[in-house]
Structure formats: C-alpha cells, structure tokens
C-alpha positions in Angstrom: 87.3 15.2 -46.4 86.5 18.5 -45.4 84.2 19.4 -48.2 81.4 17.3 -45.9 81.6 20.3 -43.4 81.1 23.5 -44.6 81.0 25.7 -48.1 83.8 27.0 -49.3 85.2 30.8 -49.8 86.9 32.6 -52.1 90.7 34.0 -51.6 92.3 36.7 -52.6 90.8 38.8 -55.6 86.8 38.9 -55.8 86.2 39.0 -59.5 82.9 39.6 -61.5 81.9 36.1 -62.1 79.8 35.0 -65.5 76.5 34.5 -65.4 75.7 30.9 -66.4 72.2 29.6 -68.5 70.3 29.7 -64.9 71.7 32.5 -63.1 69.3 34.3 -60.8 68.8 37.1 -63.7 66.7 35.4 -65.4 63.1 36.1 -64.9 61.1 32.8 -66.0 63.3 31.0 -63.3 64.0 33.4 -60.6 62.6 36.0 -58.6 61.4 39.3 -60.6 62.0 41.2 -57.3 66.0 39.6 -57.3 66.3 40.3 -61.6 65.2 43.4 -61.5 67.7 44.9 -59.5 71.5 44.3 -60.5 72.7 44.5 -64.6 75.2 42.4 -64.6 78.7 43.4 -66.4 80.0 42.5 -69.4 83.0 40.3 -69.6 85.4 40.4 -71.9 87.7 37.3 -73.5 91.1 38.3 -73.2 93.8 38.1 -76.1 97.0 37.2 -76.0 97.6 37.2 -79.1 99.5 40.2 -81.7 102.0 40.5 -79.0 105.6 42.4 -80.5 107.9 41.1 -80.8 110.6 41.7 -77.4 113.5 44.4 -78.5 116.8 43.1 -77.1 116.9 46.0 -73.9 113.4 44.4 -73.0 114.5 40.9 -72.9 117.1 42.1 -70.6 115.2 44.2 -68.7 112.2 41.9 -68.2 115.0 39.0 -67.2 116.8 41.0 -64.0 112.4 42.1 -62.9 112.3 38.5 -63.2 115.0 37.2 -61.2 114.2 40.1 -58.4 110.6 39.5 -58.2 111.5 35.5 -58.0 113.9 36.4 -54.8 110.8 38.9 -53.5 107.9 36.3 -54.0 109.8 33.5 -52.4 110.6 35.8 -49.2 107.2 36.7 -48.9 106.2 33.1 -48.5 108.7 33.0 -45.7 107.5 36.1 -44.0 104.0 34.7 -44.1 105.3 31.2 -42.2 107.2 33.4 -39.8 104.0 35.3 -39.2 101.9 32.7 -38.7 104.8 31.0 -36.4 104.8 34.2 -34.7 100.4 34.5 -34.4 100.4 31.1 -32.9 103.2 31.6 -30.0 101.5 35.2 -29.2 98.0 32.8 -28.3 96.5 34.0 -32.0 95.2 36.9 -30.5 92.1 38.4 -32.3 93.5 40.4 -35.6 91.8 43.7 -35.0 93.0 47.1 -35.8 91.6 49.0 -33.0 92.8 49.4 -29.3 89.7 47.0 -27.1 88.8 46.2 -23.8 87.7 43.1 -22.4 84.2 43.0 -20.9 83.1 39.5 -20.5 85.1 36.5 -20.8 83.2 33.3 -21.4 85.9 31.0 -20.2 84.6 31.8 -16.8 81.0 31.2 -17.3 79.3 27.9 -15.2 79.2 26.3 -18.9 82.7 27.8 -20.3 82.7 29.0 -23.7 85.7 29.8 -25.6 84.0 33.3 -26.3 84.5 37.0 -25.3 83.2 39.9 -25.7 85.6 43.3 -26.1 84.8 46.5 -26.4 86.1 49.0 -29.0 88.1 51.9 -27.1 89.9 53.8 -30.0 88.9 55.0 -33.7 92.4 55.7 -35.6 93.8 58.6 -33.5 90.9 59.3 -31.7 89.4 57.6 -28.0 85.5 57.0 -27.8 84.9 60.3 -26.7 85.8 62.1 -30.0 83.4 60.0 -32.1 80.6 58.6 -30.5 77.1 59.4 -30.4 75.5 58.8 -27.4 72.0 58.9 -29.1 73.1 56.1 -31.1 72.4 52.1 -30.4 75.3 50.2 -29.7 76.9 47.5 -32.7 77.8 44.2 -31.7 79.8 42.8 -34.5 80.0 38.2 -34.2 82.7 36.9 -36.9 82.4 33.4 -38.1 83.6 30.2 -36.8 84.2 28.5 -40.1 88.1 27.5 -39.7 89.7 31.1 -39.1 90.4 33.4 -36.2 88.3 36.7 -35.1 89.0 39.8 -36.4 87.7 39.8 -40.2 85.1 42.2 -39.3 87.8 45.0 -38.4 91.3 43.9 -39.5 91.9 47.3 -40.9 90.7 50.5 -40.9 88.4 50.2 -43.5 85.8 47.6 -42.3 82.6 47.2 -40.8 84.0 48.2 -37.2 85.9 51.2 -38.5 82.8 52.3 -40.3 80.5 52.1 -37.3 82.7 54.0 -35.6 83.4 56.6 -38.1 79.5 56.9 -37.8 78.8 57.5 -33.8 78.2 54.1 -33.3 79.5 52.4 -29.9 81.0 49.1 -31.1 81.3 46.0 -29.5 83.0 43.0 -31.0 82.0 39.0 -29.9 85.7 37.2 -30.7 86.9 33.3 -30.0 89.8 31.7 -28.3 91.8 29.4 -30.5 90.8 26.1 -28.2 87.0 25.0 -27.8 86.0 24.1 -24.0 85.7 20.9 -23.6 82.4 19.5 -24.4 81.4 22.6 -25.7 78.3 22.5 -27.7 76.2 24.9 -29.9 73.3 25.6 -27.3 76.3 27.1 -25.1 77.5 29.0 -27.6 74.1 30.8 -28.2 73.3 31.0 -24.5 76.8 32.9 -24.8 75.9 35.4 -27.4 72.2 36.3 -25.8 74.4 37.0 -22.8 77.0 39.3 -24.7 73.6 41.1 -26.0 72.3 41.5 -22.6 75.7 43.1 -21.2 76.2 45.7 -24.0 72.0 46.3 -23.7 72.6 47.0 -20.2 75.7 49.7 -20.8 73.6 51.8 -22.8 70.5 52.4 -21.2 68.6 49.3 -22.4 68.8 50.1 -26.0 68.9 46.4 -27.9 72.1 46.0 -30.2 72.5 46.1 -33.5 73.8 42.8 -34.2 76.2 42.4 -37.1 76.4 38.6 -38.1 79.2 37.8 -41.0 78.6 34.6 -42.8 78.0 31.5 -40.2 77.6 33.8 -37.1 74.5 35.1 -39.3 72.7 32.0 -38.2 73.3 32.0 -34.9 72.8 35.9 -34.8 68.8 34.4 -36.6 68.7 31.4 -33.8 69.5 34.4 -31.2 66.8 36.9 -32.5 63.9 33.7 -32.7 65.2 33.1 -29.1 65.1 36.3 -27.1 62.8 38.3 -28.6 62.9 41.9 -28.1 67.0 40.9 -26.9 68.0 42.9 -30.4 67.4 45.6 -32.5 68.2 45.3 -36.4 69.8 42.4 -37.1 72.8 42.3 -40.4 73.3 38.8 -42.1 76.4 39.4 -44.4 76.8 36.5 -46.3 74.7 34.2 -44.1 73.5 31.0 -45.5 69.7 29.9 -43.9 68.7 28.1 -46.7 71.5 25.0 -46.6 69.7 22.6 -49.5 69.3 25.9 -51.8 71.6 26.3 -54.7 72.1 26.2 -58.6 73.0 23.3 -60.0 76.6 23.5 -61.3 77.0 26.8 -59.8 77.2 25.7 -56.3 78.1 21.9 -55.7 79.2 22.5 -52.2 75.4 21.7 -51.4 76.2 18.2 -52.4 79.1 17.2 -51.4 77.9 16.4 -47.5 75.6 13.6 -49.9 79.1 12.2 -51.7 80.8 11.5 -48.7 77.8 10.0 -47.2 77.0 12.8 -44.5 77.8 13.7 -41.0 80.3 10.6 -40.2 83.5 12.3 -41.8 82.9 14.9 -39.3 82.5 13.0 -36.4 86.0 10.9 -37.5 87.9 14.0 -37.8 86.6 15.2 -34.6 87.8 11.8 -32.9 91.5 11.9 -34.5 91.4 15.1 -33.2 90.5 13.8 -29.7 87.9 15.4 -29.5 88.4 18.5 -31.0 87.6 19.3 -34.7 90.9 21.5 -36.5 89.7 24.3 -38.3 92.4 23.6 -41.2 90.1 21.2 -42.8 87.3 24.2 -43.2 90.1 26.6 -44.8 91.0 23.7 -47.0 87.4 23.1 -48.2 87.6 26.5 -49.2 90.5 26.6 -51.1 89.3 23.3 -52.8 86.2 25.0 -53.8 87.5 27.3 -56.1 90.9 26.6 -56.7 91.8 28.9 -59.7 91.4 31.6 -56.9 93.9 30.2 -55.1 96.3 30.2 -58.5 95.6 33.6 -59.5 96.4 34.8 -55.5 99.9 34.0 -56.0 99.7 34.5 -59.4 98.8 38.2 -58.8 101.1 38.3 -55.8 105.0 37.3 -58.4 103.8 39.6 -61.2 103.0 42.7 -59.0 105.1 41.9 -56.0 105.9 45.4 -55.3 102.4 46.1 -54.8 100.6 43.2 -53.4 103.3 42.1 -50.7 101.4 43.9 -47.7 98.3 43.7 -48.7 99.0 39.5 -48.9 100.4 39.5 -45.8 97.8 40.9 -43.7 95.1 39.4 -45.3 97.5 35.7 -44.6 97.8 36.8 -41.1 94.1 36.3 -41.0 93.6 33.2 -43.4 96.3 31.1 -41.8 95.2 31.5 -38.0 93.5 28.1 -37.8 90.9 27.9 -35.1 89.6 24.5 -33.6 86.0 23.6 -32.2 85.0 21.4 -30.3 84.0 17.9 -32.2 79.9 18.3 -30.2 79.9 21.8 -31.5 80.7 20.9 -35.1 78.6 17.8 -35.2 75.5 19.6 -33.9 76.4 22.5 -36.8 76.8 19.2 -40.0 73.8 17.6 -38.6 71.3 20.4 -38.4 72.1 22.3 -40.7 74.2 21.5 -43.9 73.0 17.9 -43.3 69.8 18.1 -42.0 68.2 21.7 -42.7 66.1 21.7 -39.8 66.8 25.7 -39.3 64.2 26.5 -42.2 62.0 23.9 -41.1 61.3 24.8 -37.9 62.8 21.9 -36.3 65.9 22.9 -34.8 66.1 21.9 -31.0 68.4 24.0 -28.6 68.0 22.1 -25.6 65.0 20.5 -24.1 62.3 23.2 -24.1 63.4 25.1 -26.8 62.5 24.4 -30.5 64.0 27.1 -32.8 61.1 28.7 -34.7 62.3 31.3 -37.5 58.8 32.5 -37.7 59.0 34.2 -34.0 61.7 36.6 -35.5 60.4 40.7 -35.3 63.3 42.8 -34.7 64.1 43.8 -38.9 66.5 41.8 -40.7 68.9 43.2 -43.3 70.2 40.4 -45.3 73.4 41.1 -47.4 74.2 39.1 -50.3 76.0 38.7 -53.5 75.3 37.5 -57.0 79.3 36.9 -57.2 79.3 34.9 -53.8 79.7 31.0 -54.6 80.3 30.5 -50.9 76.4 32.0 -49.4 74.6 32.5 -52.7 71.4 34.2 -52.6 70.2 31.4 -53.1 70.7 30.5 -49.3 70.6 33.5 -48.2 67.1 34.3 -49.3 65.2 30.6 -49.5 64.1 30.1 -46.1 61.7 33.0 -46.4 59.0 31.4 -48.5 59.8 28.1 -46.4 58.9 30.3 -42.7 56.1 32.4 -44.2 53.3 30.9 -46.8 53.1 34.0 -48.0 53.4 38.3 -47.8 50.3 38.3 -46.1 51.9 36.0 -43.4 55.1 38.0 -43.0 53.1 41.1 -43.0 50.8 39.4 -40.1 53.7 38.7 -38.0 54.7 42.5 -37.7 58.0 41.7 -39.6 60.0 43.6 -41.6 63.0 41.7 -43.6 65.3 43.9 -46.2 67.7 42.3 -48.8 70.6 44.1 -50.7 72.4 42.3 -53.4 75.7 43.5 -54.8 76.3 42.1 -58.3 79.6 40.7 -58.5 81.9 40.9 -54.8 82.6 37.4 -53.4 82.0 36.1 -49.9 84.8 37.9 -48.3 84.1 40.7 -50.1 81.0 41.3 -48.4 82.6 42.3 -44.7 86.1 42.3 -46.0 86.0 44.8 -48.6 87.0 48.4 -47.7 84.9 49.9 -51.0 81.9 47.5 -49.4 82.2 48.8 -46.3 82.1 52.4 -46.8 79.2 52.0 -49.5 77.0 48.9 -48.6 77.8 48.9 -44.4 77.6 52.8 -44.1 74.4 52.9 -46.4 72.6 50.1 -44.2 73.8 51.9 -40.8 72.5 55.4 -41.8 69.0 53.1 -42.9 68.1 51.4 -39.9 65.6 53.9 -38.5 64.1 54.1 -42.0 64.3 50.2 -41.8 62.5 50.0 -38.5 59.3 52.4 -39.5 58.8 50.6 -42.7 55.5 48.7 -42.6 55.6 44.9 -42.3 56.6 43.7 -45.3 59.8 42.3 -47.8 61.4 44.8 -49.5 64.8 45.3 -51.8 67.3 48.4 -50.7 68.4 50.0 -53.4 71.3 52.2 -53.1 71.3 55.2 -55.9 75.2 56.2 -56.3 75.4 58.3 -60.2 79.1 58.6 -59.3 80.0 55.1 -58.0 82.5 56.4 -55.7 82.7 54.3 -52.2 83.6 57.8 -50.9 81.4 60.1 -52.0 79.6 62.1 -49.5 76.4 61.4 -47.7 74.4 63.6 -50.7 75.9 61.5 -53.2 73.8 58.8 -52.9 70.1 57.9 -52.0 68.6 54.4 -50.4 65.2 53.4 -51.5 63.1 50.9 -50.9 60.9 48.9 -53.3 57.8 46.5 -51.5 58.4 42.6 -52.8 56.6 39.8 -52.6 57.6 36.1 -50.7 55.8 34.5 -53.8 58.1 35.7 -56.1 61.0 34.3 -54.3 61.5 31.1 -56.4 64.5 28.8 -56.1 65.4 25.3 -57.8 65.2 22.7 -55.5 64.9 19.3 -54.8 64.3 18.4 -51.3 63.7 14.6 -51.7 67.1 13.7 -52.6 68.3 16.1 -49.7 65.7 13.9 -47.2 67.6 11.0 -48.5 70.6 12.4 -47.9 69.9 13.1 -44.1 68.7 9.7 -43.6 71.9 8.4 -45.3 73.7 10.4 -42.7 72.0 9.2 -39.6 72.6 5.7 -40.6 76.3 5.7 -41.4 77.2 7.8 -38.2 75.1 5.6 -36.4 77.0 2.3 -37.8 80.7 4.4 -37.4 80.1 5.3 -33.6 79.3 1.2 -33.3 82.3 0.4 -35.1 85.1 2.1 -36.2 84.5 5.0 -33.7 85.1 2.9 -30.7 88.4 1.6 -31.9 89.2 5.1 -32.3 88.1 6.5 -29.0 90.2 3.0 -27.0 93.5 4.1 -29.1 93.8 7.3 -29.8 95.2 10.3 -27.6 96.4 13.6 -27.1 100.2 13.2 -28.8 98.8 11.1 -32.0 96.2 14.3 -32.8 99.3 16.7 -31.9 100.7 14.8 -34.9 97.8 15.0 -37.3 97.6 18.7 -36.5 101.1 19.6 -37.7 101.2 17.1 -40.7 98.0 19.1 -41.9 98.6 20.4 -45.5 97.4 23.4 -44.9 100.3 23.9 -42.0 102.9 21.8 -43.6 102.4 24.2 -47.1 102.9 27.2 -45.2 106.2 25.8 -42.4 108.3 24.8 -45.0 108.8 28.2 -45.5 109.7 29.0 -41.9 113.1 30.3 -40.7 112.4 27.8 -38.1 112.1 24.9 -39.7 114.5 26.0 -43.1 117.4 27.9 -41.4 118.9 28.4 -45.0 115.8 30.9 -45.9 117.0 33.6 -43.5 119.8 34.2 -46.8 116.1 35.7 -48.5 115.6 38.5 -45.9 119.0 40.2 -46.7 118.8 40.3 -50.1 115.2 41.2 -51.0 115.9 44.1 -48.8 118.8 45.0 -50.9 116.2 44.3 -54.3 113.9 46.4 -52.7 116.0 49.2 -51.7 117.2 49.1 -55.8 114.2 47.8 -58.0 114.4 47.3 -61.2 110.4 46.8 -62.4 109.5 46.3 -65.5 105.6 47.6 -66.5 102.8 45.5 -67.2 103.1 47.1 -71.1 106.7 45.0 -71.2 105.4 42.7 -74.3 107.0 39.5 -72.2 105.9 40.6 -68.9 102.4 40.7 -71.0 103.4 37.9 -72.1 103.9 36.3 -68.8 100.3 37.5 -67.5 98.3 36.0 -70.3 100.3 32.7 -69.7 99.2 33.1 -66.0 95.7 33.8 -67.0 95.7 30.6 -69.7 96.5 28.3 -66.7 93.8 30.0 -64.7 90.8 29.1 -67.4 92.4 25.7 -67.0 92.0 25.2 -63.9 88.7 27.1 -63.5 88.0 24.7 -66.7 88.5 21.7 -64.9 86.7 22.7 -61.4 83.6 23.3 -63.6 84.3 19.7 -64.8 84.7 18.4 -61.4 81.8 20.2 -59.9 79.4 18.8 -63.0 80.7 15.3 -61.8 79.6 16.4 -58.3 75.9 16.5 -59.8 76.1 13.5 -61.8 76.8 11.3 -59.4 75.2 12.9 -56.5 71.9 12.5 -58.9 72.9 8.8 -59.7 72.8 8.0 -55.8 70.3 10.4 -54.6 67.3 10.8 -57.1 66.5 13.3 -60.1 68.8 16.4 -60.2 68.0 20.2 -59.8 67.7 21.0 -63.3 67.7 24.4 -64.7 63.8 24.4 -65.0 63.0 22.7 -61.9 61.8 25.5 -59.9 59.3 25.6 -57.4 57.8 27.9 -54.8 59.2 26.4 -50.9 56.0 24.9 -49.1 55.9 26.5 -45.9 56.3 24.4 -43.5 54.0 24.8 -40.5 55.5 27.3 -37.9 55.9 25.2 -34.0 54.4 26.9 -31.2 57.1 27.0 -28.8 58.3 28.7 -25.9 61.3 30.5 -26.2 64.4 29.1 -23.8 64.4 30.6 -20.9 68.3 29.4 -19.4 70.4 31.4 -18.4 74.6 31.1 -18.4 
C-alpha cells in the first residue's frame, strides 16, 4: 500500500552501488557536466570458495561465539522494543544530541501546526558563547516528514548541526510533534516555516538564514524561497527530490508505483482508517520494501559483529522506529501535487488562493546535494526540474540565479545528512563556500571538492573547492511524461469515484478506537513489540545473561574459516534477495508500460521543455 506515498530509503550500511547499462556516467545519455565529475569504484565479486578446512579448536570455538552472539543479537532486539516503548511514553521527543531551547511553538499559532522551532544552546562541552561567530549568518536546519521523527539532522555529534556549530554558525533547528493538528494542511505548514525564518532573521540583526533542507523538507525549503523572496540566504537541498516523474528505468521503480496502485486513492483510504490522520509507519515500510536486501544485511551485519554494531544499531533504531503521523489533508495535498501530479516543476503548484508556486522566482543560491548511490532522491530528481524552470543558461543567467550541485559517488540517502564522514567533508566544505557561492556570477555550476588524502578530517589546507561553469542544456534525463499525464488523470478519477463510494461508508463507520487498533496491529510496530519486556515478560531472562556474555566474551575473528563461512552464506542470501527485487522492480516497468504507454527506455532521452514560467504574486498571509 504504502509504496503509492513516497520513495523509499535505504537502512543501515550505505554501500557503493553498481553502475547499471544507463547509469548517469554515461556520456551519450546523460549530462557531460554530471559524467565528468565522479569515477565510479570498482566492485569486486566475492568468493567463498577455497575455504580450509575447520581444525577441531575452531569448530569449538566458532560454536560458543555462536551461541553468545545468538543470546546478544536477540537482546538487542529487545532493547530496541523497550526503547521505542520507552520514546513513545516520553512524547517522542526530538532525538537531538545537543542541549535546545524552545523559541516558537506552532501549536499556538491562529492556524496550529504541529511545528517548532528550537534553538541550539550547547556544542559538546561548550555553551554558544565558546563557539559562535557573531559575523556569521544563522543555520536553520528543517528534517523531513517522510514517516520518522526530528532529529536526523543532529542525532550525534557528528552531523550537520554539530558541524555548523563546530564552525561559528548559530543553529537553529525546525522539529515536529508526533500528532498533526487537525485539519492541518501543507499551505500551513509553509506559512509555518516562512515564520520560523522570520524569527531567527529577526535575532540576528536581519541577516536571512541559511536554510538546510534534508530530503522532503528540501521542497518545502524551494516552495519557501519561490515564496518569500529575499526571506533566505543560501538554501541546502540534501537529498531533495524536485523532479518526481524523473528516474532510470529499473534503477528507480518507486516513480511508478503511485501508477500501479492507481494513484492518490490509497492515500486518501489510509488516511480515513486512520480517522483522519495518515500513520507514518506505512512511509518507513515503503522504505524498507524498496530495497529489502538492506534490510537483510542490517541484521545480518548486526549477529556477525554484535560486539561492534550493538550501539551504533540502537541509536540509529531509536530514530527509525519513532513513527510520526500527518495529517490525512497534508499527505493528500503532498501525493497529489507532487509524486502524483508534478505540478512543482511545472509551475502549477497552488498554495492558497493567490499564490501559484513559481520555481522560476527563486534568487537566493541553491546548493543541491546529491548522490549517484542514492536510490531514494537520485539525481535524477534532484537535478531535472532545472531544464524544466529555465529554457536554457541564458535564462537562469537572466534571472540573477545562481544554483550549485555536488554529487558524491556512492553514499545512500541517509548517508547524505546522516553520515559523520559526509558531514565533516561535504557539509563543512559547502558551509565554508557559501560566500564564494554567493559572488559567483549567475550561472550552474558543479562544486568540486579536491581532498589528495581522502580523510573526512583533514584540516582546512587539505582540501580545495572549485567550481566549474555548466550548462542547463546538458542536463539530459530519460523521461516519459505522457504516461505520467495519464497517470495523474487515472488518479483524479479513482479518488474522485472512492470519496463517492467507498469513502463515505468509511467516514459513517469508522472512529477513533478502530484506527487505535490499525495503529498497533501495524507490522512495522507488531515486528518490533514482540520483543518488548512488556508485552514478552519471559525476555527480561536475556538482560541478565548477555550482561554476563559481555562481561566474558568469547569472539571469534572474521579470519575463523566457519565464521567466513558464515558471512559469505549471509552475503549469498543477500544477492538473492537483491536478485529478486531487481526482478520485482523490472515487473514494476513491465506492467506499468502495459497500462500506461511506451516505457523509459535506456535511449529515450530528451532535453525537459520548459514550461512557461506564471507570473504571480507571491503570498502575502501571514500566521
């Protein structure tokens, strides 16, 4: 069901991903600007074959590791469940690891939004006073609304808030309550943020925020910039997809599968059993169904180095199990226009009455941040609305605008604000860049960061930042807009008939205790409370002894010839799996081609038509 709402994203490990026969790298069908500037590395099959034969004190060895790590792995699962049984009774408070203040609260508004905005008041050991520089512009830092709880941004010290900070910036942080107002909708929600810019513009003398916008807030952070202009400074996209009907065909089917299902009506269903509310679970689901041999080799990689990967699975669970709802207007409004419909690009995105969202009104810089390894925002989506908004360079240039891309060549979607060798790389290269950014002539260009040593760490001399002039004309992606059209149209017409039918038995019957239901028969929550103390007394006999394991481990190494043995088994069922998704996703195209109208194949690539730019007004409400 969910795989109608939103793309997925990867878990756990972000590996180099191989390049398939139309991969962006390839010149005659992609960008020269995009090909020229990542090598892609090589992968290598792995054996596991020629393994010795086990002598007797390894089989004996490798047996207790086995029966310790067994007792360790299944009372991790049960401290994750108790976590997350814990996070929900605390309120799911945001998952940051810096002390915060709260500014504005947007429960209090006249159009209540379950939004607020906090202010970082402590790096590490050290208050604001210690590392600020009051010369610098503030940071406001938006995480996503895609299923999850805030906090991704700066869950641990090594993430885009901790770098901001490390560097003088002041930071401010935009997070979400756990439960959508009611009737909330997506206008409020950007009303909301220009208000939050406003507010930290104010505190600092009326300098305009950077605004950091990780993967769906990216495009509200765009809808917020085309609104209110001269609102922000330099605006970050990590991740951001603007692009929705962009994508490689069986590289990224998530594009499609709104068109399988037959469009919005799924989500306006769920929302309904949800009474009026829209679970979050779903979205985390979709992700984990996208690429589910990342979800194998996560607790694959957690039983065979438990010692290791225990903490590090934890927090990052603490984070991936907080489900988050919205409200089912919000979500609807988000299917419709965007994944559905596409009307961002195209100029045709209404906020409210008066205010037509027009990407071509944009002039604070943009800094888009993608990945050649992210299946979730490829760049793909992340770069295709650009030759849609502006015909050409010479239009882009007219405008007065000013719009960087970086690629990385392999992290996944998390990776991008999650990872702590991104973030003290990538983030800390883009923050020291942004005045450079700024007095760059009009123009598209590609940041290139120059780092010999390829240390995260190294010091600021280590590395240089340049940047090399592209063109929009070169920014060529397949597409195939007329089945996409078709798609839309199928959607308006089977909400339409479901509101008329089905949708009003469901509004007469359901209620407030029947979605209490559907929310804790989820999978996603039943999966992880079967592991709970409170719902399996008999699991609290795992705490006692895996402390007693712990205390006296017996590991065995990785070099064990069955502990090798073990891992190239795990890694045999992952190539299965990943195997049979790449079977499933090329039945995704099939039959998405068979209902819809001739496929995207490899050579069917086009330049975007720009569609004509709409003269209008920017909103002028206020919250």
């Amino acid at each position: 069901m969910a795989q109608a709402l939103l793309p997925s994203a990867v878990t756990g490990r972000h590996e180099p991903q191989p390049r398939s026969s139309v991969q962006i790298a390839k010149t005659e069908d992609r960008a020269p600007a995009i090909a020229s500037s990542v090598v892609m590395p090589e992968t290598k099959p792995v054996s596991a074959g020629r393994l010795s034969s086990p002598a007797l004190e390894d089989i004996v060895a490798y047996q207790r590791d086995v029966w310790e790590r067994s007792i360790l792995f299944w009372d991790t699962l049960r401290q994750r469940a108790d976590n997350m049984i814990a996070h929900e009774r605390a309120g799911k408070p945001p998952l940051l690891d810096f002390d915060y203040e709260l500014i504005l609260d947007a429960r209090r508004f006249e159009r209540p939004v379950n939004y607020a905005l906090l202010r970082i008041t402590r790096y590490g050991d050290k208050c604001l006073e210690d590392c600020l520089d009051p010369a610098k512009p503030p940071v406001v830092i938006v995480d996503p609304r895609a299923g999850h709880g805030p906090g991704i941004g700066g869950f641990k010290r090594e993430s885009e808030v901790g770098i901001a900070m490390h560097e003088g910036y002041p930071v401010y942080f935009v997070v979400f309550y756990p439960e959508p107002s009611p009737g909330q909708t997506m206008a409020d929600v950007l009303h909301t943020l220009r208000r939050c810019a406003e507010e930290v513009s104010g505190r600092h003398e009326g300098k305009p925020p950077i605004l950091y916008g990780n993967c769906q807030a990216g495009w509200a952070i765009a809808i917020l910039a085309a609104d209110c202009q001269g609102l922000a400074g330099p605006a970050v996209l990590n991740g951001s997809p603007l692009s929705y009907w962009a994508g490689e065909s069986g590289v990224n089917p998530a594009r499609v599968s709104g068109g399988l299902l037959g469009g919005a009506w799924l989500t306006h269903l769920t929302g309904d059993l949800g009474n009026g509310r829209f679970d979050g679970a779903w979205l985390v689901q979709n992700f984990e169904n996208l690429k589910p041999e990342g979800v194998w080799e996560k607790y694959a990689n957690l039983y065979s180095h438990i010692d290791k990967e225990r903490e590090r699975f934890l927090d990052f669970e603490r984070w991936w199990n907080g489900f988050y709802f919205l409200s089912r207007e919000e979500m609807l409004a988000i299917v419709e226009n965007l994944f559905i419909g596409n009307t961002l690009e195209q100029g045709r995105l209404r906020i409210c009455q008066d205010c037509v969202v027009d990407l071509h009104r944009i002039h604070n810089p943009l800094v888009i941040f993608a990945s050649y390894g992210d299946n979730i925002t490829p760049p793909h989506q992340a770069l295709g609305w650009i030759p849609t908004v502006y015909s050409d360079t010479d239009d882009l240039k007219r405008t007065g605008q000013r719009i960087v891309y970086l690629i990385n060549p392999h992290v996944g979607h998390l990776g991008l604000f999650v990872s702590a060798s991104v973030a003290r790389l990538e983030h800390r290269a883009i923050l020291e860049s942004l005045k450079r950014i700024e007095a760059l002539p009009p123009g598209l260009y590609e940041m290139k960061i120059d780092n010999p040593s390829g240390d995260p760490d190294c010091g600021h001399d280590a590395y240089s930042v340049r940047f090399e002039e592209r063109r929009v004309e070169d920014l060529k992606f397949p597409e195939n807009r007329a089945a996409f059209r078709r798609v839309a149209e199928v959607s308006a017409q089977l909400n339409t008939l479901y509101s008329a039918t089905l949708g009003k038995w469901i509004e007469v019957t359901w209620n407030p205790l029947s979605a209490q239901w559907l929310e804790w028969l989820h999978p996603m929550r039943v999966s992880r409370y079967a592991f709970a103390t409170d719902f399996n007394p008999w699991l609290r006999a795992f705490a006692p002894i895996a402390a007693s394991i712990a205390r006296d481990r017996h590991a065995v190494p990785d070099t064990n010839s069955l502990k090798a043995r073990e891992i190239a088994n795990f890694d045999a069922v992952g190539d299965l799996i990943t195997r049979t998704r790449e079977w499933r996703d090329q039945g995704y195209e099939f039959w998405f081609d068979a209902l819809y109208g001739r496929g995207l194949a490899a050579d069917a690539v086009a330049a975007n038509p720009a569609s004509p730019s709409i003269s209008q007004p920017a909103c002028g409400r206020t919250t």
